[in-house]
C-alpha positions as CSV (number, residue, x, y, z in Angstrom):
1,X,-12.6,18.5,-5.5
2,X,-11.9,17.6,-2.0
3,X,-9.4,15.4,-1.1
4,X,-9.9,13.1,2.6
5,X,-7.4,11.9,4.5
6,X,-9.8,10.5,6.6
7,X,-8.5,8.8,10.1
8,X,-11.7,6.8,10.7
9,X,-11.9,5.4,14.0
10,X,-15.3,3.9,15.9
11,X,-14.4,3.9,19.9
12,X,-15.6,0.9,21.8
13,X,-15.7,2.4,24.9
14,X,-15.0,6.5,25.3
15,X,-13.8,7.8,28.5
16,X,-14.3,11.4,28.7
17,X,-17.4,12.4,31.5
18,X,-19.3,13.6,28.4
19,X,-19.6,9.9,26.6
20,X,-20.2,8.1,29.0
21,X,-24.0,8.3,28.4
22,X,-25.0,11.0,31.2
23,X,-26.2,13.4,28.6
24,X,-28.3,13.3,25.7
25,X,-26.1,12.7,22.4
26,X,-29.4,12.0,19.6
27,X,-28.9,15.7,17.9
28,X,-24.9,14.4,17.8
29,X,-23.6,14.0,14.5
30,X,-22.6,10.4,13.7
31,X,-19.6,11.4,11.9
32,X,-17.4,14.8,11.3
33,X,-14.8,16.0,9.1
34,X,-12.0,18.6,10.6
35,X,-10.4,21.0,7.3
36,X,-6.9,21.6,7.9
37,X,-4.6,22.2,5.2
38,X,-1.7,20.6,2.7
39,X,0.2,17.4,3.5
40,X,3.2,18.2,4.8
41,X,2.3,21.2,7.0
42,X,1.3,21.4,10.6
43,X,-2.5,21.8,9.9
44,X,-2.7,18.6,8.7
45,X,-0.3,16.8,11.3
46,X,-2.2,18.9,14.2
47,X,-5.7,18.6,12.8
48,X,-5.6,14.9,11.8
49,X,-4.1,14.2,15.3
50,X,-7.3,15.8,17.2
51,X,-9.7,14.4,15.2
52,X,-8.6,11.4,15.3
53,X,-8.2,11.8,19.3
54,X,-11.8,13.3,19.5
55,X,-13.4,10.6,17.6
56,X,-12.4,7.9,19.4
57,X,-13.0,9.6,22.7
58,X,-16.7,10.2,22.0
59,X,-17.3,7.2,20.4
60,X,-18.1,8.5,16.5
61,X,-15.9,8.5,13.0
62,X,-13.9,12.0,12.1
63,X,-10.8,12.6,10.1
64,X,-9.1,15.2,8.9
65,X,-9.5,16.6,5.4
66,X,-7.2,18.4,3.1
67,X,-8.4,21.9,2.0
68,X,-6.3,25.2,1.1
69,X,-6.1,26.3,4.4
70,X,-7.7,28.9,7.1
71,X,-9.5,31.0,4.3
72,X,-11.0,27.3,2.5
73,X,-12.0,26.7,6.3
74,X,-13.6,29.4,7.2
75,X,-15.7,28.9,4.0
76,X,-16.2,25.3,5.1
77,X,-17.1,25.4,8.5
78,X,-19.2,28.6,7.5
79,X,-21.3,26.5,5.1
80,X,-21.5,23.2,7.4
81,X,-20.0,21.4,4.6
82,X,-17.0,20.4,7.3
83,X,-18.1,20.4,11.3
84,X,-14.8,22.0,12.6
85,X,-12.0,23.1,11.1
86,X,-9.1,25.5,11.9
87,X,-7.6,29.0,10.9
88,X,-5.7,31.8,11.9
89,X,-6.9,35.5,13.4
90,X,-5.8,37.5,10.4
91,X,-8.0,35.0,7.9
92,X,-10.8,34.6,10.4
93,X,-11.1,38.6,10.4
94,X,-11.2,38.8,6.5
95,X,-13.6,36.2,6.4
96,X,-15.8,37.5,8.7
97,X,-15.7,41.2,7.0
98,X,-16.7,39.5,3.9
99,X,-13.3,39.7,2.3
100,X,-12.3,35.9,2.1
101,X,-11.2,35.9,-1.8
102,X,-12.9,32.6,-2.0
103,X,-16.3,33.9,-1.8
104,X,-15.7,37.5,-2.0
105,X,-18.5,40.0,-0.1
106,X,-20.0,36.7,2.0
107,X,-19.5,37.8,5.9
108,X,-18.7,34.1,7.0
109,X,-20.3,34.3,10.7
110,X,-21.4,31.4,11.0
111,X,-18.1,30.3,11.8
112,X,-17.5,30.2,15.9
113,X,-14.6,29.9,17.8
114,X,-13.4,26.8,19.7
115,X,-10.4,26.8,21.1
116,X,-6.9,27.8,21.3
117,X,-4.3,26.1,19.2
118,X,-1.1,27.8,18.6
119,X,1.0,31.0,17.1
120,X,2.1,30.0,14.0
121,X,5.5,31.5,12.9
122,X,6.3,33.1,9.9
123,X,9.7,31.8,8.5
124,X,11.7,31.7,5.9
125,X,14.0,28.2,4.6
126,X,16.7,27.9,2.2
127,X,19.3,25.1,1.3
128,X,22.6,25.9,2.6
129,X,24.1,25.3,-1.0
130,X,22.1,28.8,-2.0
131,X,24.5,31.1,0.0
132,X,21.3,32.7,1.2
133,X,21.4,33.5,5.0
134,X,19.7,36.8,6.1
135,X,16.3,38.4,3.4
136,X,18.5,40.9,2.2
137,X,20.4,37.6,0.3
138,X,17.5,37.1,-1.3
139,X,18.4,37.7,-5.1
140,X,16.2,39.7,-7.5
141,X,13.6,37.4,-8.9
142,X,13.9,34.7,-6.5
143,X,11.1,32.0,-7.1
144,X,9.7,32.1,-3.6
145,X,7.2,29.2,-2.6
146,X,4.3,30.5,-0.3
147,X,2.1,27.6,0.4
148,X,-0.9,26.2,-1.0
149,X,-2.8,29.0,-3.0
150,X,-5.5,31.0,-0.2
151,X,-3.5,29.7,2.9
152,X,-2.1,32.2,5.8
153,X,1.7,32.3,4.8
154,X,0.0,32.9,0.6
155,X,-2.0,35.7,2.0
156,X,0.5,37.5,4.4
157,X,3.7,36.4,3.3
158,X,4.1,37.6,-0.3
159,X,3.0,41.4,1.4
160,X,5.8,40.9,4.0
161,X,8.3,40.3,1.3
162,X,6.7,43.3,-0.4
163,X,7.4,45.6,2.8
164,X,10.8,44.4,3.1
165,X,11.6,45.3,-0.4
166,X,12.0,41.6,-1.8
167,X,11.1,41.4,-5.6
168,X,10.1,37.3,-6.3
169,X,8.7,35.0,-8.4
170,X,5.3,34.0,-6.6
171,X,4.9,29.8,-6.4
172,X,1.8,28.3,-4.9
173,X,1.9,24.1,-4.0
174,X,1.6,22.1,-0.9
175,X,4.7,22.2,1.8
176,X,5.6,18.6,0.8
177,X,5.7,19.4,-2.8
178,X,7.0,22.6,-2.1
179,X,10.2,21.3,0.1
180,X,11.1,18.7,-3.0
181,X,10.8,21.5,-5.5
182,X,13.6,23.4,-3.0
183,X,16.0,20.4,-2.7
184,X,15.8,19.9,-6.6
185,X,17.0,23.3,-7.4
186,X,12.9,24.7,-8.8
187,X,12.9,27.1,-5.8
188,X,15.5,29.6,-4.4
189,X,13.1,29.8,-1.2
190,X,10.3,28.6,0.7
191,X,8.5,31.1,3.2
192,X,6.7,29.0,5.0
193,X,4.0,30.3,8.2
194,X,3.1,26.9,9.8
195,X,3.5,25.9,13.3
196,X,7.0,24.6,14.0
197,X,8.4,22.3,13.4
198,X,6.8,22.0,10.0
199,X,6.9,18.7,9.1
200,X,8.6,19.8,5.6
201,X,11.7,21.7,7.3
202,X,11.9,18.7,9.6
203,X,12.4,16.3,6.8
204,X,14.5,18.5,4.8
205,X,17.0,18.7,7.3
206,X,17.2,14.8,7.5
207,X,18.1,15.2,3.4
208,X,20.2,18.5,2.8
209,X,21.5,21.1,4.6
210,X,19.2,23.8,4.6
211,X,19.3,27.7,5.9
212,X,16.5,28.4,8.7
213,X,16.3,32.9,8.0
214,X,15.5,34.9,11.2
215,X,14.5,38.8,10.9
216,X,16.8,40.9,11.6
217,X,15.3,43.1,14.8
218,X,14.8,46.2,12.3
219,X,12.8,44.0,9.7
220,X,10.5,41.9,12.8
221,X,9.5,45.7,13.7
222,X,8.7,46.5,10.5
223,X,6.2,43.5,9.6
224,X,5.0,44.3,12.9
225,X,3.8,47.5,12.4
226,X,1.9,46.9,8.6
227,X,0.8,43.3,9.5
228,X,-1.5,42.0,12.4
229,X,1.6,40.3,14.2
230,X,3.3,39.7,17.4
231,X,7.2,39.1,18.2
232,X,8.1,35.7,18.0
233,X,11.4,33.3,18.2
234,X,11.4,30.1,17.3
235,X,13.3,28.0,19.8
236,X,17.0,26.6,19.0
237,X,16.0,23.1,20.1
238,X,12.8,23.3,17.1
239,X,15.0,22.3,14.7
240,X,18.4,20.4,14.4
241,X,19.7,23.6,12.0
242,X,19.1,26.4,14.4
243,X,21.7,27.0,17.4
244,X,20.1,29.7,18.5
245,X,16.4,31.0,18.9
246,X,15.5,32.1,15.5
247,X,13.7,35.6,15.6
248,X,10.1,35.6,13.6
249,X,6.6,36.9,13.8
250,X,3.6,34.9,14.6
251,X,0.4,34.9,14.4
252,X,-2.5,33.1,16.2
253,X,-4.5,29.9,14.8
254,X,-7.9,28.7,16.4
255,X,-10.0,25.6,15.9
256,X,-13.2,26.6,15.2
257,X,-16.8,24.4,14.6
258,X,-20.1,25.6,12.6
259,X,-21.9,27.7,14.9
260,X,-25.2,25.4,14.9
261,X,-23.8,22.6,16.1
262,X,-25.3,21.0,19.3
263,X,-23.5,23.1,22.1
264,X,-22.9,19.6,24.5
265,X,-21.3,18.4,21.3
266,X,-18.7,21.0,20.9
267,X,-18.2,21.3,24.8
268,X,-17.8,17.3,24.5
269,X,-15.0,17.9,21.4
270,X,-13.2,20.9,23.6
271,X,-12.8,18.9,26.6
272,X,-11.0,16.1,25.0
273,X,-8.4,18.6,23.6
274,X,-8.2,21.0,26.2
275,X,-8.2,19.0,29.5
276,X,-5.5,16.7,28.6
277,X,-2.3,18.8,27.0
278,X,0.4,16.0,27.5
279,X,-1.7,14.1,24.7
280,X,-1.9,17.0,22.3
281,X,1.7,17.1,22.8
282,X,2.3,13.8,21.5
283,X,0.5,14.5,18.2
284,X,2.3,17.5,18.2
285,X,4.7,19.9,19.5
286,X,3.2,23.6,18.7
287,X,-0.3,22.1,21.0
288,X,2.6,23.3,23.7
289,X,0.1,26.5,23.2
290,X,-2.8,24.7,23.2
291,X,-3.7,25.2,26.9
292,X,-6.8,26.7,28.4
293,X,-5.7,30.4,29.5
294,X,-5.1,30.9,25.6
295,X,-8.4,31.7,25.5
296,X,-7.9,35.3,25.2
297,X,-5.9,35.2,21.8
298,X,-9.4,35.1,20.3
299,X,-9.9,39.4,20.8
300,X,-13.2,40.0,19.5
301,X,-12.5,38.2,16.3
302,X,-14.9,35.5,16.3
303,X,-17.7,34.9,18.1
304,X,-17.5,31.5,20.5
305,X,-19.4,29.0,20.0
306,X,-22.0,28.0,22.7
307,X,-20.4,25.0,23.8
308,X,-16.9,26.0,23.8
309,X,-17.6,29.4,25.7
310,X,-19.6,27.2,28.0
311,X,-16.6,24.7,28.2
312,X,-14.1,27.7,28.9
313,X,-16.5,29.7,31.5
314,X,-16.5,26.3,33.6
315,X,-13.0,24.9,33.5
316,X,-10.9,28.0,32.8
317,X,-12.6,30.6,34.9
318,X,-12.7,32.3,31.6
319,X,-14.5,36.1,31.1
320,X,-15.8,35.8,28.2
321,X,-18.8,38.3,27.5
322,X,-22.7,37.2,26.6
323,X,-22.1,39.6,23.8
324,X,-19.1,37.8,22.2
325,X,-21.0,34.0,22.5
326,X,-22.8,33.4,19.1
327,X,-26.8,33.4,19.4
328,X,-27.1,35.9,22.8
């Protein structure tokens, strides 16, 4: 069932303060697995990037692995069957209220927070040929591709359209697959909510000519008021389409790691991605978000993690309540 895109990697030498053999690592896990999403989205860029980078730092072998997204996470990381993973609020709440449709009525608390990573943007791409420019072009019946089945833009996006009065044809795939089905005429849209720039738009526009959609201000307030949203514009330099900032609504997405994990582990794994930005950066350009004061976006939705709370309290001056760190 599950496919690994595993980025194997064992460091000779790590260089982070916490493998360098001043604390004790033999409850450590030799290896770990990271569940991010499709190929061809930003989960899998972003999540395959950090593993990769926290692997090597402290010395052990961790990849990335392809689920279905934040809801398949949740339901990984809950279980232990995958050490960290990464979602977004809106999933993360469901989950935790025991209405993740993977595993209906299980409250998945065993789930902790870990550290910020990024809004993701919900956005809407069409080709150029299409004529379609603004969601009110959106014909009757447009096929509409919303992600891989259980992800955040599958569960949100299809009740946006809904709100907005769009009547579609719903597709489910991966974003690669997804974009190729656009350029070869089997979609009339994608709706995409991934951290930009998605690796599919990206490549699109290298192909076709494609439409980037923006809100108008009316519709933005709208999906802000039935969905658990924030105002959001996606910056004209994101992608060579836009020449302007492209308004959208976002939502935020958080790393998260099995609550029973060894807390200096997880401390370890958040101080190799939060204390050096410029190299999350490089892997890619939404970890622009990915910065310590970021903390906060995780309201009361998930508990913290020993480790990372520990890492945040230290570093970050961070308040983060006894009552909000999983096991006090």
């Amino acid at each position: 069932m599950k496919l690994v895109a595993l980025i194997a990697t064992t460091a000779l030498t790590a260089t982070t303060a916490f493998a360098d053999g001043h604390i004790d690592k033999t409850d450590w896990p030799t290896s770990f697995t990271v569940g991010t999403a499709s190929q061809g989205g930003t989960y899998f860029a972003y999540g395959s990037g950090w593993a990769n980078l926290v692997a090597e730092e402290l010395g052990l072998t961790g990849g990335g692995e392809v689920t279905g997204g934040p809801m398949q996470n949740m339901a990984l990381v809950h279980t232990g069957d995958a050490q960290f993973g990464m979602t977004t609020m809106g999933p993360a709440a469901e989950s935790i209220a025991g209405t993740n449709p993977i595993a209906p009525g299980l409250q998945m608390t065993n789930a902790c927070a870990m550290f910020p990573m990024y809004q993701t943007p919900f956005s809407v791409t069409a080709l150029a040929s299409s004529g379609i420019t603004s969601i009110a072009d959106i014909p009757d019946g447009a096929r509409i591709g919303f992600g891989p089945a259980g992800s955040t833009s599958d569960t949100y996006f299809p009740r946006m359209m809904e709100e907005l009065g769009v009547n579609f044809e719903r597709r489910n795939g991966g974003w690669g697959d997804l974009g190729g089905q656009l350029q070869d005429g089997l979609l009339d849209v994608i709706a995409f909510a991934a951290g930009v720039p998605v690796p599919a738009v990206s490549q699109l526009e290298v192909q076709t000519d494609v439409n980037i959609i923006e809100f108008t201000e009316a519709e933005q307030t709208t999906i802000m008021a039935a969905f658990p949203v924030a105002s959001f514009d996606i910056a004209a330099d994101t992608y060579t389409t836009l020449e302007a900032p492209a308004r959208s609504v976002s939502m935020w997405n958080f790393a998260i790691a099995n609550c029973d994990l060894p807390a200096s582990f997880v401390k370890a794994a958040v101080d190799v991605v939060m204390s050096d930005n410029e190299r999350m950066v490089n892997i890619h350009r939404a970890a622009r978000s990915s910065v310590p004061e970021n903390y906060t976006k995780n309201a009361g939705v998930m508990m913290w993690h020993p480790g990372a709370a520990e890492w945040f309290i230290e570093n970050a001056g961070a308040d983060i309540p006894a009552d909000q760190i999983f096991g006090n």
